[in-house]
C-alpha positions in Angstrom: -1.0 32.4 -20.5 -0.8 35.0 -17.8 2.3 35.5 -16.0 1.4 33.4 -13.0 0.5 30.7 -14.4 3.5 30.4 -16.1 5.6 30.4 -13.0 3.5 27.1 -12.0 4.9 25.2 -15.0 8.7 25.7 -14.3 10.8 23.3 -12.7 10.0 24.7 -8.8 6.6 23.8 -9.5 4.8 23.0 -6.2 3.2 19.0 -7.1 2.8 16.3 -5.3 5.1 13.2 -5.7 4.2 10.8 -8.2 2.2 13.6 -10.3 3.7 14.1 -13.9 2.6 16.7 -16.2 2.6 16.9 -19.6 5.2 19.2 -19.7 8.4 16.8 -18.4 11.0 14.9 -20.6 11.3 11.8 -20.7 14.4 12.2 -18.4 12.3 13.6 -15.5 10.2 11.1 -15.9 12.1 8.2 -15.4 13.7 10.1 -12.6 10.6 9.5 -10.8 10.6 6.1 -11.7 14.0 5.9 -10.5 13.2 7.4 -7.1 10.2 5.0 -6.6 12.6 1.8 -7.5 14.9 2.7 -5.2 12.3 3.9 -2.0 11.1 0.5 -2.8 14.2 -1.5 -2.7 15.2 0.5 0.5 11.7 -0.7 2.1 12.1 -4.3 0.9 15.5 -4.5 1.8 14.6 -2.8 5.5 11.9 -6.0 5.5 14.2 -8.5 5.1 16.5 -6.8 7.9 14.1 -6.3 10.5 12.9 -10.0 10.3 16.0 -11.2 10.4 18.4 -9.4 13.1 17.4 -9.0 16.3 17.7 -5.1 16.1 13.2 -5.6 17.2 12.3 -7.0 20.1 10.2 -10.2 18.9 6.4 -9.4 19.5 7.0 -5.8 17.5 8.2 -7.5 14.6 4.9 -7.9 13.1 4.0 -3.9 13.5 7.9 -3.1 11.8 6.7 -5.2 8.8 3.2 -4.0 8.5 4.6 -0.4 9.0 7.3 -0.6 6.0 4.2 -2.7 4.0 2.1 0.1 4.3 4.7 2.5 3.3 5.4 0.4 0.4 2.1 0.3 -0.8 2.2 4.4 -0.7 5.3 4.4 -2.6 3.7 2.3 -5.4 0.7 4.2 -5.5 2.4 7.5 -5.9 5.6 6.8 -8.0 4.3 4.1 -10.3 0.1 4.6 -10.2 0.4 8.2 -10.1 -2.5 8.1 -7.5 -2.4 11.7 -5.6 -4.9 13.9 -4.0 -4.7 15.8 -7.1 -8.3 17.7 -8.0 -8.2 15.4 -11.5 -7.5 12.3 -9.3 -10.3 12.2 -7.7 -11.9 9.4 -9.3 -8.6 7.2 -8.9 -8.7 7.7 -5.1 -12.4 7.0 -5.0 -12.1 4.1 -6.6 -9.3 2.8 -4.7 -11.6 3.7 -1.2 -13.6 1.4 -2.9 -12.1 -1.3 -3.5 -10.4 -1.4 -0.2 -13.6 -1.5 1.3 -14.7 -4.1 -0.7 -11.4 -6.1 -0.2 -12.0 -5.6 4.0 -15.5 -6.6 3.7 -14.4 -10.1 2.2 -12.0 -10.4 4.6 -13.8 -9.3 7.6 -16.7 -11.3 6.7 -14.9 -14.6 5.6 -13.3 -14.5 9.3 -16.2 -14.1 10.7 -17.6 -16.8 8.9 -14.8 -19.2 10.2 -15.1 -18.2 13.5 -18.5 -19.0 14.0 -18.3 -22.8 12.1 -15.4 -23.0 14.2 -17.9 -22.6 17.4 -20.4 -24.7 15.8 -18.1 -27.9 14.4 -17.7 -30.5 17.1 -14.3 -31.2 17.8 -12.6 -34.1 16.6 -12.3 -36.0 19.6 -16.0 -36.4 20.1 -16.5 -37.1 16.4 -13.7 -40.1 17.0 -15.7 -41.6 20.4 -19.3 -41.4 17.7 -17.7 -43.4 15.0 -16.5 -46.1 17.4 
């Protein structure tokens, strides 16, 4: 092992959140963990907060919850699925990419779906005056 190499693997080591190498005890490890539980209490916690104080004006309250959602979901994926832009985690974020796009195309295209029956049922008052 040269000698620069083998200033990567110290305790400074320059890694991205979430990534765990083979070289940690079990104490660092659940450190992580640990930092990732509590990121996502704070988050959840901050959820419950926003929706119910009135520290947001009332139309931005959506955006405030989709914003600590989306935060959320990137502390799960980091802490506890160890998904980074890592060169060996390539294949993880691929297939996440994925299946985000496949999860969008369902939902785009079963909205679109609904609107358009929606246009083409009649309404319920005209379907009352036929059956009479």
């Amino acid at each position: 092992m040269s000698e620069e190499s083998e200033e990567g693997a110290g305790i400074g080591e320059d890694r991205a959140p979430g990534d765990s190498p083979e070289n940690l005890s079990v104490a660092q490890d659940v450190r992580g963990y640990v930092v990732g539980l509590g990121a996502a209490a704070l988050l959840t916690a901050g959820s419950f907060y926003v929706a119910g104080s009135g520290l947001i004006w009332g139309p931005g309250i959506p955006v405030a919850l989709i914003a600590l959602a989306v935060g959320q979901m990137g502390v799960h994926l980091v802490f506890f699925l160890h998904v980074t832009s890592g060169p060996d985690n390539t294949n993880n974020v691929l297939a996440l990419a994925f299946g985000t796009l496949i999860v969008a195309l369902v939902l785009v295209g079963t909205l679109w779906i609904m609107a358009n029956l929606s246009h083409a049922i009649m309404p319920m008052d005209e379907l009352m005056k036929m059956q009479r």
